[in-house]
SEVEX-420124 format. One line per 3 residues: their letters; for each residue x, y, z of N, C-alpha, C, O. Coordinates in steps of 0.1 Angstrom, whole numbers. Layout:
% residues N
A) X,Y,Z,X,Y,Z,X,Y,Z,X,Y,Z  ... .
END
This chain:
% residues 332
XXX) -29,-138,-99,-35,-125,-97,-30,-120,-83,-29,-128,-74  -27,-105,-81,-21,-102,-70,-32,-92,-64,-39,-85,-71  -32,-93,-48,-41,-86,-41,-35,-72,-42,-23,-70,-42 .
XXX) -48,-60,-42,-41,-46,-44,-36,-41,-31,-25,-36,-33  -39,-42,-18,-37,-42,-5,-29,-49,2,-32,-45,13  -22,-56,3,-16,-68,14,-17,-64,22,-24,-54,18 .
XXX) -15,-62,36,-8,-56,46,8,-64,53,8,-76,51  14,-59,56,29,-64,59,21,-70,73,20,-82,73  18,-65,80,14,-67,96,1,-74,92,-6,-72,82 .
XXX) -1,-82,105,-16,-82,108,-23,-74,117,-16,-69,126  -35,-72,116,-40,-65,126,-44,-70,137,-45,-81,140  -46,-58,143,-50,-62,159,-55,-74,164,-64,-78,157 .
XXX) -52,-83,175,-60,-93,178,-74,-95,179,-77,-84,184  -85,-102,176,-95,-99,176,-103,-107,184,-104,-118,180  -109,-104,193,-120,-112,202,-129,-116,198,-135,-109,191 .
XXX) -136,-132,202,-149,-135,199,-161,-126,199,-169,-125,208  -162,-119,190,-176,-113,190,-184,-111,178,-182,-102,169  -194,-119,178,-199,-123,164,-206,-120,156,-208,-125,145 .
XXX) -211,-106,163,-220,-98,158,-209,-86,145,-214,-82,134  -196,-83,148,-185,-76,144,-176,-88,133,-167,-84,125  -180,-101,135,-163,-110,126,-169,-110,115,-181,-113,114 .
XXX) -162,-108,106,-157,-109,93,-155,-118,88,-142,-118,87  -161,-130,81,-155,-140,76,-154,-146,63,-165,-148,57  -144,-148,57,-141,-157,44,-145,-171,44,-140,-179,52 .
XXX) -157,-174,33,-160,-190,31,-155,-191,23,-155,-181,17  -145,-203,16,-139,-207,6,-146,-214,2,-147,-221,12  -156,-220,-8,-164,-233,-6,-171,-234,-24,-178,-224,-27 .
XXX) -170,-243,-32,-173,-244,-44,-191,-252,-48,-198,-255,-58  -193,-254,-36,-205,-261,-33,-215,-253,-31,-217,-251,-19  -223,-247,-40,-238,-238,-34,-246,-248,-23,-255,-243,-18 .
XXX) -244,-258,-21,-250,-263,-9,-250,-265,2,-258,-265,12  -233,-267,0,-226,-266,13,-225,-252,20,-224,-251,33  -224,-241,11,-217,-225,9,-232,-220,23,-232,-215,34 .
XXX) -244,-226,13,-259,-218,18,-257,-227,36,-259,-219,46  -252,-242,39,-255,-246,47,-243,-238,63,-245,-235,75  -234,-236,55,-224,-229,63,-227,-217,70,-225,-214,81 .
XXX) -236,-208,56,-240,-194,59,-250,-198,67,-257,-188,64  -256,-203,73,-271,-204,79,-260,-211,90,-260,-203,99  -254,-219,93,-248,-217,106,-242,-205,115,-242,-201,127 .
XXX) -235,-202,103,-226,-188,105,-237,-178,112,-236,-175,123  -250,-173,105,-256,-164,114,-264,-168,124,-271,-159,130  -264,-187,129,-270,-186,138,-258,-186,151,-262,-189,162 .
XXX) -247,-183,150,-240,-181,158,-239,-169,162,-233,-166,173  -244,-160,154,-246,-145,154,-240,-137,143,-242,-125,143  -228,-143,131,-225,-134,124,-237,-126,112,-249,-128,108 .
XXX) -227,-117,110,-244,-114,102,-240,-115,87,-229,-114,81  -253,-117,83,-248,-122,66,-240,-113,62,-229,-116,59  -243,-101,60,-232,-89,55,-219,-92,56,-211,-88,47 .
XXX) -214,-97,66,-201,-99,67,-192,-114,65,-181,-119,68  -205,-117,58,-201,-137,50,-196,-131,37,-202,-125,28  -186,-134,38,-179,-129,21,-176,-143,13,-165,-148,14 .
XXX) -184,-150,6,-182,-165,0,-175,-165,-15,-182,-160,-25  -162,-169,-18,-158,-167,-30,-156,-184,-34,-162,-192,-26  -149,-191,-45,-146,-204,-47,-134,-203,-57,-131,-213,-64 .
XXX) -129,-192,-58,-113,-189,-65,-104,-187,-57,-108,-183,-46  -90,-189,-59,-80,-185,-53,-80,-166,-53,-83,-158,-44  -76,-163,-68,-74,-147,-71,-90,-141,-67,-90,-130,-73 .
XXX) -102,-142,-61,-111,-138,-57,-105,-134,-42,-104,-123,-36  -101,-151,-39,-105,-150,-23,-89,-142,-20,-90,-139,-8  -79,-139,-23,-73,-131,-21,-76,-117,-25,-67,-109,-21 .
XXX) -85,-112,-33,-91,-98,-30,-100,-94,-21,-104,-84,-17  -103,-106,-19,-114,-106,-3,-109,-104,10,-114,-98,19  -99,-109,9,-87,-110,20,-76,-98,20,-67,-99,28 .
XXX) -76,-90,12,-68,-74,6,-79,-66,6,-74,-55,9  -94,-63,3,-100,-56,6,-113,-54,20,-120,-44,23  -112,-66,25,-122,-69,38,-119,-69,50,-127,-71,59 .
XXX) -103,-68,53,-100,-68,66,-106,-83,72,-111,-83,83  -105,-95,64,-113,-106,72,-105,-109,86,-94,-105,88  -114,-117,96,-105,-122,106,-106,-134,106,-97,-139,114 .
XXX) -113,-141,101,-116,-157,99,-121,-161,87,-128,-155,79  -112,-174,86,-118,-179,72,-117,-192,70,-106,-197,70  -132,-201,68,-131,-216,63,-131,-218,49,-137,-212,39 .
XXX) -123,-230,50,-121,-234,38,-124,-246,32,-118,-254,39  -128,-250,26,-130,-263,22,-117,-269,15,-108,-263,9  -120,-282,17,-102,-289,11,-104,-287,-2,-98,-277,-7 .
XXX) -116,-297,-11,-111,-298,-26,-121,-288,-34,-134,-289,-33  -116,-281,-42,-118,-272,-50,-114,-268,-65,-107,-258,-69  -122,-280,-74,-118,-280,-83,-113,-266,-96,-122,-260,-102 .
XXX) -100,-266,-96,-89,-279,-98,-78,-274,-86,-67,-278,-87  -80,-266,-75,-72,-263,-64,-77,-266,-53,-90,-267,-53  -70,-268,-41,-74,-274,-25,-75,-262,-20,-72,-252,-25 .
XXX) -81,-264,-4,-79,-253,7,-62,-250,10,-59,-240,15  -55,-259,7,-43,-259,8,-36,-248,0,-30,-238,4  -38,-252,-15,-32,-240,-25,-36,-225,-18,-29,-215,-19 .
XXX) -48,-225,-10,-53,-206,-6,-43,-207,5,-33,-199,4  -44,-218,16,-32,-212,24,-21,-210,20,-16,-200,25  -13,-216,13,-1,-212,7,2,-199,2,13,-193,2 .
XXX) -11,-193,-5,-11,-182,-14,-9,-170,-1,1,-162,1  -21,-172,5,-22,-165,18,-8,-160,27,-6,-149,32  -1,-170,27,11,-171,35,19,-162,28,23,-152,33 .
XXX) 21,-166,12,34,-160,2,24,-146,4,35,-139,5  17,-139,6,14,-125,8,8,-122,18,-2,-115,18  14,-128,27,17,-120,39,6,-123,46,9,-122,58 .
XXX) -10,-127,44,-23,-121,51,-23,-130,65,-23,-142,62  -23,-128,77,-26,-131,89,-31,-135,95,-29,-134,107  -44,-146,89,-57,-145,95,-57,-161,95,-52,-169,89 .
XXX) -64,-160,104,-67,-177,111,-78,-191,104,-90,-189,105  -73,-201,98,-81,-208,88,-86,-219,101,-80,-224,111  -100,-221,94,-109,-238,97,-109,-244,85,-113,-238,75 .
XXX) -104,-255,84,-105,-268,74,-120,-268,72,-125,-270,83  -128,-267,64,-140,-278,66,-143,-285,51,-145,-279,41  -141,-303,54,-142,-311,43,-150,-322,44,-153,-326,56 .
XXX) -154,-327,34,-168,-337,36,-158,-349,38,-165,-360,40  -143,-352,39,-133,-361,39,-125,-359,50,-116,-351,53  -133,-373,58,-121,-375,73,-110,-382,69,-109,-394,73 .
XXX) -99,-376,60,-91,-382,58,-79,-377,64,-77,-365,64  -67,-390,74,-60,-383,79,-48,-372,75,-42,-363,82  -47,-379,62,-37,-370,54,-42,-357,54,-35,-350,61 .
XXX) -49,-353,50,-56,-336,47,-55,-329,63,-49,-319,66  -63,-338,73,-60,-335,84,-46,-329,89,-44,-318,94  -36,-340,85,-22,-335,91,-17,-325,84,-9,-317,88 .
XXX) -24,-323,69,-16,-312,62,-22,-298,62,-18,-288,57  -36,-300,70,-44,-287,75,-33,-280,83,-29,-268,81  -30,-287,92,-23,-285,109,-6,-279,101,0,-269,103 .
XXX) -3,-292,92,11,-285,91,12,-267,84,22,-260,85  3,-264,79,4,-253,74,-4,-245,80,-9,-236,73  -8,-245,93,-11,-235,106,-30,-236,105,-37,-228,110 .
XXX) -35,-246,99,-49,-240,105,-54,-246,114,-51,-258,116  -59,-241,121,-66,-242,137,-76,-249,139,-83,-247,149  -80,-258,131,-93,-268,135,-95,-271,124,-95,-263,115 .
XXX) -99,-287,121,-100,-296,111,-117,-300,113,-120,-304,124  -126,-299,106,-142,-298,108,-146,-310,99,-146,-309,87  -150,-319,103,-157,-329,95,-173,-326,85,-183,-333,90 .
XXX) -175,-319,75,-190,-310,71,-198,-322,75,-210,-318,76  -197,-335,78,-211,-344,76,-212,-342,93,-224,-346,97  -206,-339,101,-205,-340,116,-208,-323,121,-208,-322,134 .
XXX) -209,-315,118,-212,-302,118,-222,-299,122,-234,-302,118  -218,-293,134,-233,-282,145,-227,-270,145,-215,-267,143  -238,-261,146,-235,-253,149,-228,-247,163,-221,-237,164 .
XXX) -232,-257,173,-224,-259,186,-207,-254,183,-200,-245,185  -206,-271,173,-192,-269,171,-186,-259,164,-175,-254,167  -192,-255,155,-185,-244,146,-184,-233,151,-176,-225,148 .
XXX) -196,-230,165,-193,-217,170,-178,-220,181,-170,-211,183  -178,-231,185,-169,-234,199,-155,-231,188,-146,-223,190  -155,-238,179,-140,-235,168,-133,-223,167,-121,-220,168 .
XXX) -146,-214,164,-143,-203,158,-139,-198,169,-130,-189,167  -142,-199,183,-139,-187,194,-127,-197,200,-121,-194,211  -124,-208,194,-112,-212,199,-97,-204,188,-86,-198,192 .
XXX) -102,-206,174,-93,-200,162,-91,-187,168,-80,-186,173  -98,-177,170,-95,-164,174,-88,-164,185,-78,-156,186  -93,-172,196,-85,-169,212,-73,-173,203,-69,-163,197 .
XXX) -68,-183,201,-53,-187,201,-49,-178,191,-40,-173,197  -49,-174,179,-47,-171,170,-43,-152,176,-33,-145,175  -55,-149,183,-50,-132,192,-36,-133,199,-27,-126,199 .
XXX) -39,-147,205,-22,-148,213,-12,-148,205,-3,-140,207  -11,-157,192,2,-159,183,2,-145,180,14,-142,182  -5,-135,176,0,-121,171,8,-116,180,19,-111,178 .
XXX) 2,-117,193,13,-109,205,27,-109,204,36,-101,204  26,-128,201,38,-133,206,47,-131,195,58,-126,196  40,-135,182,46,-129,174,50,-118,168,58,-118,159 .
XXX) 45,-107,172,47,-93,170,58,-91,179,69,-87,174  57,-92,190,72,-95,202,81,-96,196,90,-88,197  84,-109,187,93,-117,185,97,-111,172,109,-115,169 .
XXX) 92,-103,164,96,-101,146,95,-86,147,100,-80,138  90,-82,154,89,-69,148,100,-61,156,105,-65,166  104,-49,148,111,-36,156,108,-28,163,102,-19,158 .
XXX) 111,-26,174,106,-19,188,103,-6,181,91,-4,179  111,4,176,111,17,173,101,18,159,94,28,158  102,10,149,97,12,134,80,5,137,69,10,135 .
XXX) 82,-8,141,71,-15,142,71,-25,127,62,-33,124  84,-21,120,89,-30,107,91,-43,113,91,-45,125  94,-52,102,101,-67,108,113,-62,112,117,-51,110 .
XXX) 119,-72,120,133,-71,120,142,-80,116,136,-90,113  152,-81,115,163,-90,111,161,-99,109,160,-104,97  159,-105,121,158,-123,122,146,-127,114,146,-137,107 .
XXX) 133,-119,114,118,-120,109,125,-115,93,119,-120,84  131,-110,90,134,-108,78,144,-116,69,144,-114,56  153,-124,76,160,-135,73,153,-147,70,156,-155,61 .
XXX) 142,-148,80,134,-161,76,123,-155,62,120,-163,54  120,-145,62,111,-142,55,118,-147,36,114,-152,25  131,-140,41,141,-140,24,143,-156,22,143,-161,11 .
XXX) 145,-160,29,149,-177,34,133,-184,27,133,-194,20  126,-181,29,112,-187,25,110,-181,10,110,-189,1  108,-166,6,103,-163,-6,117,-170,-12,116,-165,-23 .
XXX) 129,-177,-13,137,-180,-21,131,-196,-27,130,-201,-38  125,-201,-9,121,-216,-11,109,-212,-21,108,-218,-31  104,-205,-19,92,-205,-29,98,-204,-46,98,-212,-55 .
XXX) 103,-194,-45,109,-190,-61,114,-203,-68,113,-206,-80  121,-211,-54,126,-221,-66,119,-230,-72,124,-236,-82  107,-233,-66,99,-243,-72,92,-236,-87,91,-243,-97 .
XXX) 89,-226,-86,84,-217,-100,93,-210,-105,89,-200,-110  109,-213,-105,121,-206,-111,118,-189,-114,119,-181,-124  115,-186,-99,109,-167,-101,116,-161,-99,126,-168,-99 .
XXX) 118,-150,-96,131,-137,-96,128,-136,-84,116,-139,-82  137,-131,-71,141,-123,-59,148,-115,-60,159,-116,-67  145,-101,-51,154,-92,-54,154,-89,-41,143,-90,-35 .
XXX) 170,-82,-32,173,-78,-20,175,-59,-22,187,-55,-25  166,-52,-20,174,-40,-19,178,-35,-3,170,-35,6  196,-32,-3,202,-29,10,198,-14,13,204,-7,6 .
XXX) 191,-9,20,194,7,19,198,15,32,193,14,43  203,20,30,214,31,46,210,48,39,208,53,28  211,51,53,203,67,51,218,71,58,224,66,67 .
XXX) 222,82,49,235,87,51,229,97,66,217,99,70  238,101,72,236,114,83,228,110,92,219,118,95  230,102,97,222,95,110,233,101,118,231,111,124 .
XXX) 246,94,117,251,100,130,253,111,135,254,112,148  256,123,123,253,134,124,242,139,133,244,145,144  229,135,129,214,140,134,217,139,152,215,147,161 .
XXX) 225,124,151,218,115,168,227,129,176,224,134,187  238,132,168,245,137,178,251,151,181,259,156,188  244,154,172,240,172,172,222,175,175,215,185,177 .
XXX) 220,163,174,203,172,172,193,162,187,182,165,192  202,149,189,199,143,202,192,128,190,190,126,178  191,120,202,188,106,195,173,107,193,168,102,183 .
XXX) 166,114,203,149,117,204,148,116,185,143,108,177  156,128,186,152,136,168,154,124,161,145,118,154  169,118,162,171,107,153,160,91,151,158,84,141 .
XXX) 156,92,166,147,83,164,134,89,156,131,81,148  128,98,156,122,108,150,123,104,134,114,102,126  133,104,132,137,104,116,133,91,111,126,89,102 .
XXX) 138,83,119,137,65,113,127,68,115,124,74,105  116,68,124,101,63,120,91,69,109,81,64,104  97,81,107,92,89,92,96,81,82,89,79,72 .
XXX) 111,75,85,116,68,74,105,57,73,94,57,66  109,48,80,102,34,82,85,37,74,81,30,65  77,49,82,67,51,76,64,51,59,55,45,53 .
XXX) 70,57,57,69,62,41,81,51,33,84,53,21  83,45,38,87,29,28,78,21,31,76,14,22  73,20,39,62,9,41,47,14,34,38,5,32 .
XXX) 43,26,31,34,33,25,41,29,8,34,25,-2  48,29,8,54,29,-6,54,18,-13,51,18,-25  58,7,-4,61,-9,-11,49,-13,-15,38,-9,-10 .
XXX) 51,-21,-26,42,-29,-33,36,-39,-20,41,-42,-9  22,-43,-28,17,-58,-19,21,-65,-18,15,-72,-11  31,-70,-24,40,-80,-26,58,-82,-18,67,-90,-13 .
XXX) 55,-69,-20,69,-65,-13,70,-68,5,60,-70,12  85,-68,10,82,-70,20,96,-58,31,107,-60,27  94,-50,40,101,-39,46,106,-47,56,100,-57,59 .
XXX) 118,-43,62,125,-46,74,134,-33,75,139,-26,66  135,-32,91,145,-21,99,155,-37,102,153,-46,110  169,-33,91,181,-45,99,187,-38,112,195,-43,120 .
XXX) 184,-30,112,193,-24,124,198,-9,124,199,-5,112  201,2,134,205,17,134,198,19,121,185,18,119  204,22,114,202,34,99,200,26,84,198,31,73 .
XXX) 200,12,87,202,5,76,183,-5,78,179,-10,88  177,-4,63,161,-6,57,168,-21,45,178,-24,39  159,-26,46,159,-36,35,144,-39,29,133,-37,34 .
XXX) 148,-44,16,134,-50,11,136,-62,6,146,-66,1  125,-70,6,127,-84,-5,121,-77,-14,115,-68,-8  119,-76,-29,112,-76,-42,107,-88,-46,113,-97,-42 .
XXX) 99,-89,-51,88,-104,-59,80,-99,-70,76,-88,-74  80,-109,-73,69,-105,-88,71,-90,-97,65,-79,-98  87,-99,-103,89,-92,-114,96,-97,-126,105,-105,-125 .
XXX) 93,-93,-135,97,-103,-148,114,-99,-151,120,-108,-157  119,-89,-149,132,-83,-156,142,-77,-148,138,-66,-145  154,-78,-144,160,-70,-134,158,-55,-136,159,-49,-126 .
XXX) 154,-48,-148,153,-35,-150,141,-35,-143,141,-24,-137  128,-42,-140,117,-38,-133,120,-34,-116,116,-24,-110  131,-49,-108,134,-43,-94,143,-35,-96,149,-34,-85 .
XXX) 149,-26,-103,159,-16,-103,150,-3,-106,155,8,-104  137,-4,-111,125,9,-112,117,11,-97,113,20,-90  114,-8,-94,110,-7,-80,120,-1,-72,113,3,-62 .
XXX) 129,1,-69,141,4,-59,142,15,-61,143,22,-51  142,20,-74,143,41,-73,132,45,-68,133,55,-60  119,40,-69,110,45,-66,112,47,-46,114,57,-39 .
XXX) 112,33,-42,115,33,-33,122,42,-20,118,47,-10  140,41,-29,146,53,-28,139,68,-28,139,77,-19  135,70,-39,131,87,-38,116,88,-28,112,100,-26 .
XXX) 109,75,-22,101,76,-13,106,86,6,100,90,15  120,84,-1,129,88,15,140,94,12,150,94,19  139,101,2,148,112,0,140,123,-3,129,124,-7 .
XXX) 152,136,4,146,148,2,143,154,24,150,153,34  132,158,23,131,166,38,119,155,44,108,151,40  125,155,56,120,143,65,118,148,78,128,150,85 .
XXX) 101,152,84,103,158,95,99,154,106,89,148,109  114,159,116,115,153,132,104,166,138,96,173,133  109,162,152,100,173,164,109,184,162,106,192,171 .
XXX) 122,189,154,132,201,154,130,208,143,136,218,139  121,203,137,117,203,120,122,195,110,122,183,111  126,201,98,131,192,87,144,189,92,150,195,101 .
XXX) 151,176,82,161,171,78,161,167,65,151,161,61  174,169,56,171,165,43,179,155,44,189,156,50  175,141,38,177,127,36,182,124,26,175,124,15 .
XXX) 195,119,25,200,109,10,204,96,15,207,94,27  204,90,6,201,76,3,208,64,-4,209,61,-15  213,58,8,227,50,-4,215,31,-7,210,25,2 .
XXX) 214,30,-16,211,14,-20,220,4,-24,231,7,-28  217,-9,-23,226,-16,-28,213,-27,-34,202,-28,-28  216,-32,-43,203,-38,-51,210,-55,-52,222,-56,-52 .
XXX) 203,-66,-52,208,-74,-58,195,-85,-67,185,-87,-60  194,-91,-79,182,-92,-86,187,-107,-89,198,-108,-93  179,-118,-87,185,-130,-96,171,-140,-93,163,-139,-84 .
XXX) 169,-151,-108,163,-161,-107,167,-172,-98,178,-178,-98  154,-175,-88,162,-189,-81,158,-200,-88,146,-201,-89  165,-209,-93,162,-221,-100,167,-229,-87,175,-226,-78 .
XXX) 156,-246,-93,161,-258,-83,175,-262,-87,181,-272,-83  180,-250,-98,194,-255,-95,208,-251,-86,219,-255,-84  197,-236,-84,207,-225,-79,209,-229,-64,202,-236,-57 .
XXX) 222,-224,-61,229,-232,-45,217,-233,-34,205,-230,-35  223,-238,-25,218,-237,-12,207,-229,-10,210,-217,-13  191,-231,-4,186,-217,1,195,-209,12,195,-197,13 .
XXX) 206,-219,24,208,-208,30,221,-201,27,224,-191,33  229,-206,16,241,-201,10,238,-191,3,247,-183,2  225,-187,-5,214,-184,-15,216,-169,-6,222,-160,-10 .
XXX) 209,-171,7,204,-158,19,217,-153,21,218,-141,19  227,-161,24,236,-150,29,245,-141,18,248,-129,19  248,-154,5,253,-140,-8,247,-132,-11,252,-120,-13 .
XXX) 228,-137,-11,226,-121,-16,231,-111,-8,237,-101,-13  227,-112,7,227,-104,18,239,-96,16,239,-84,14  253,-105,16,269,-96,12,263,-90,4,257,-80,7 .
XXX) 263,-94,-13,262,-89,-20,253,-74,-23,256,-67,-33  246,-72,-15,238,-64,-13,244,-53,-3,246,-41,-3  245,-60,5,255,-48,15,265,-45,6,265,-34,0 .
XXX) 274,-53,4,286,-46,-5,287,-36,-17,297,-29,-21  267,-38,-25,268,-28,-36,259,-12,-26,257,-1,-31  258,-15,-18,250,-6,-9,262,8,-7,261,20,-10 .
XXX) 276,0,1,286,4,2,295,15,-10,302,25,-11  289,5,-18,297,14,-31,286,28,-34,290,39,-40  274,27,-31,264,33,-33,265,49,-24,262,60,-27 .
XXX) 272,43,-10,273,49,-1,288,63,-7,289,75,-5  295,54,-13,304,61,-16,303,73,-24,309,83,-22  293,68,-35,286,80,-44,287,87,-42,294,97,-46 .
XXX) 273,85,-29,264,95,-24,274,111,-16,270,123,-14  286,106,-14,295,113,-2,302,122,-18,306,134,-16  302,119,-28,307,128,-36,302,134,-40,306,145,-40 .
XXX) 285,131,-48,278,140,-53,267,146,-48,260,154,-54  263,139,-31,257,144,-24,242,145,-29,234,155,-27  239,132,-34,228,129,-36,223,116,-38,232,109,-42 .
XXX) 207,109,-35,212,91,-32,213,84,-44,206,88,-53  220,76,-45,226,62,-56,220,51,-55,214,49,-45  220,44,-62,214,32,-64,224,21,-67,227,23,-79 .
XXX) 231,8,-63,246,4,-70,236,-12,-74,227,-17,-68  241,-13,-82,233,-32,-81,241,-45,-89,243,-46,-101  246,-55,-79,251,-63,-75,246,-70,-81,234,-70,-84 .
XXX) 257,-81,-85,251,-95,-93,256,-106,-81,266,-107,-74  242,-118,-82,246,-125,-75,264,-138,-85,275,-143,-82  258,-138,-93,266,-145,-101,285,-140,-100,293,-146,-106 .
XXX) 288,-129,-92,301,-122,-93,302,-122,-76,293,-122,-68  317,-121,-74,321,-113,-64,327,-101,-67,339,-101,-65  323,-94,-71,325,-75,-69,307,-69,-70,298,-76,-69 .
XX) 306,-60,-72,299,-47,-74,299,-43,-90,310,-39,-95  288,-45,-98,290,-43,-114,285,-23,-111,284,-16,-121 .
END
């Protein structure tokens, strides 16, 4: 089941204040759920804002419609772990900072809490309220810092999109995922014709002007699933997920496309915008090459039908869509 909301970004860092947090219980146990909630508001949160589900596809609409900032989890949850939600969590994007809490001091669960980022491993039979409050305002302090740092590090100064490097690792990861469930990935390349025109008759102010309307309204557009990057100057990418048919990422990609074509307005006024793409669509099986052999063909491959795309556009003066097989070296 897919969340209707994702957010690409996380939001703002959030400070200990307990009267305002938001939190997700993961917990399949009405005994444990009631004993958690009765700590939770003696720390000050208030029950309104204890959102308790014991599904995966729940607790990720909880997590797409609640803005949570914290969320405990319990490990075993028949027939899925705390683990399966972080994973899910991660594959769409949600940002927010997990506590383990399991009736099992086991070190294995322990280390595999930690390897997949959550911030404190909670023993339920050892559980104060002391501690669960001291956790929680430790998960947020550190957790406010990693956004900084990682917002610094992934995002694009001008768009506020991923950038490159954050979007390489991102394609590099939804591939590792795909191949364990043999799922479809799709790269669409896209370049906005008349950039350099704009920068240098109308000043770069304007031009920068333009990319962030751009950037705006693709990221308004993409699916929850989907994921936006600025690669650089004038050129947008997307990963695609969760789709059964190459004809479905070639409906997502027009749509996309016509999200940023047409008139786009700077501080000079309008600009009209066309649109070159380059698409590329394929199943990753555990048999298909290399994940990082995998990243860089599509990547050519995608630039190169982008290119052809680009060429269209300069004849008929309006944007194209070209799409690339990974299976070929040319442009179909």
């Amino acid at each position: 089941m897919t969340p209707t909301t994702a957010p690409q970004a996380a939001h703002g860092p959030k400070t200990y204040q307990p009267d305002t947090l938001r939190v997700l219980l993961f917990e399949d146990s009405a005994m444990d759920a009631a004993l958690v909630k009765k700590f939770l508001q003696t720390t000050g949160v208030r029950l309104t804002n204890i959102f308790h589900t014991d599904t995966i596809p729940s607790a990720l609409q909880v997590l797409a419609r609640e803005n949570i900032d914290l969320c405990l989890t319990d490990y075993y949850l028949r027939p899925h772990t705390g683990f399966d939600l972080m994973d899910e969590v991660r594959r769409f994007d949600f940002n927010v900072p997990f506590i383990m809490l399991t009736g099992m001091d086991d070190r294995a669960v322990d280390e595999g809490a930690l390897e997949r980022g959550a911030f404190d491993f909670l023993v339920k039979g050892e559980l104060t309220v002391e501690g669960l409050e001291r956790s929680m305002r430790y998960a947020l302090t550190r957790h406010s810092r990693e956004v900084v740092l990682t917002k610094a590090a992934t995002c694009d100064n001008l768009t506020g999109l991923m950038n490159r490097p954050a979007f390489v690792e991102r394609l590099t990861q939804m591939i590792d995922d795909a191949r364990v469930r043999a799922d479809n990935v799709a790269l669409l390349h896209i370049n906005l014709n008349g950039m350099k025109h704009i920068n240098e008759t109308c000043s770069h102010k304007v031009g920068d002007d333009v990319l962030k309307a751009v950037a705006q309204r693709l990221n308004d557009a993409r699916r929850s699933t989907d994921f936006v990057a600025r690669l650089g100057g004038d050129d947008f990418a997307f990963i695609i997920s969760d789709f059964l048919l190459p004809k479905h990422a070639i409906e997502i990609s027009r749509k996309m496309i016509e999200a940023v074509t047409g008139h786009i307005t700077a501080r000079d006024g309008d600009h009209h915008m066309i649109v070159a793409g380059g698409l590329v669509a394929e199943t990753i099986r555990r048999t298909s090459p290399p994940t990082p052999e995998l990243v860089e063909r599509i990547m050519i491959l995608a630039s190169r039908a982008m290119f052809e795309a680009k060429t269209r556009t300069r004849m008929k003066s309006a944007s194209e869509l070209v799409m690339g097989r990974l299976g070929h070296d040319r442009v179909n």
